[in-house]
C-alpha positions as CSV (number, residue, x, y, z in Angstrom):
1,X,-9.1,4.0,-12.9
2,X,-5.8,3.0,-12.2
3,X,-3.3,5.8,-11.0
4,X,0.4,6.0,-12.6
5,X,3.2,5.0,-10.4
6,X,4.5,8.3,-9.5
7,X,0.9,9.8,-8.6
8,X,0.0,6.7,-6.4
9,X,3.4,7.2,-4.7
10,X,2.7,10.7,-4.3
11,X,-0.6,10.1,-2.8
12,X,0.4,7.0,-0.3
13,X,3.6,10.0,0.6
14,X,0.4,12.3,1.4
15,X,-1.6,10.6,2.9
16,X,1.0,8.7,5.3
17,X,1.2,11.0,8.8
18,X,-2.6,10.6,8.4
19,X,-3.2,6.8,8.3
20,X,-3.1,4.8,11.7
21,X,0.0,2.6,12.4
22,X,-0.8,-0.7,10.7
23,X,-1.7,1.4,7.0
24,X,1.6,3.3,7.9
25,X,4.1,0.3,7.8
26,X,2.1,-0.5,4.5
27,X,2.8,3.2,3.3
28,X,6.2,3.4,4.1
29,X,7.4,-0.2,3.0
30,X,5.6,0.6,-0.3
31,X,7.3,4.0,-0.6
32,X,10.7,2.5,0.1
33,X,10.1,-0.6,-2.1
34,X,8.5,0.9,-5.3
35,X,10.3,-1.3,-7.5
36,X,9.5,-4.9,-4.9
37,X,5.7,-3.8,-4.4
38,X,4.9,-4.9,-8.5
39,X,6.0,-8.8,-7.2
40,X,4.5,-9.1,-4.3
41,X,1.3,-11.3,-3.2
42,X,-1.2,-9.6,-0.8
43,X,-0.2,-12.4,1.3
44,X,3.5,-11.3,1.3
45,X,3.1,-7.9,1.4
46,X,1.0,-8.3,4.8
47,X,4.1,-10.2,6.1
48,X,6.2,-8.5,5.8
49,X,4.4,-5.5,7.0
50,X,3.5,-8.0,9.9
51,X,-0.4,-6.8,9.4
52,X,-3.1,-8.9,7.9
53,X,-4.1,-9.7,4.5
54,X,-7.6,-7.9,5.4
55,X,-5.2,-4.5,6.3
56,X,-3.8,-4.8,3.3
57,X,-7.0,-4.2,1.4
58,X,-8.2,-1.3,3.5
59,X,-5.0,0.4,2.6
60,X,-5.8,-0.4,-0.8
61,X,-9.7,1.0,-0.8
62,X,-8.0,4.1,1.1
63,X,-6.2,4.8,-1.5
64,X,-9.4,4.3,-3.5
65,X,-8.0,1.2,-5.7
66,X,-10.7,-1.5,-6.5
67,X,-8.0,-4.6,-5.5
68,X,-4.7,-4.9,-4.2
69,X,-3.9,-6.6,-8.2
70,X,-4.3,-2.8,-9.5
């Protein structure tokens, strides 16, 4: 299931201080750019987080979220 907006922000705000440094810029880029996030390709996202694309999707199973597309 997909969470609303506001609880997945709520969780990624939670579970930030706990996530190594890579998932953190991913955290905090997402928190600061609710609104951008919705646009952006995996591929874009993990630029401009300077991480890889494969980062990008364990931050998205941490969060427990099938796909980065959810």
């Amino acid at each position: 299931m997909i969470p609303d907006r506001s609880t997945l922000l709520l969780t990624i705000k939670r579970k930030l201080p706990h996530l190594n440094p890579a998932l953190r810029r991913i955290a905090a880029y997402i928190t600061e750019n609710p609104e951008k996030i919705k646009f952006l390709k995996i591929r874009e996202l993990a630029s401009d987080c300077d991480v890889s694309e494969a980062t990008v999707s364990r931050f998205v199973k941490e969060l427990n979220i099938n796909t980065f597309q959810e």
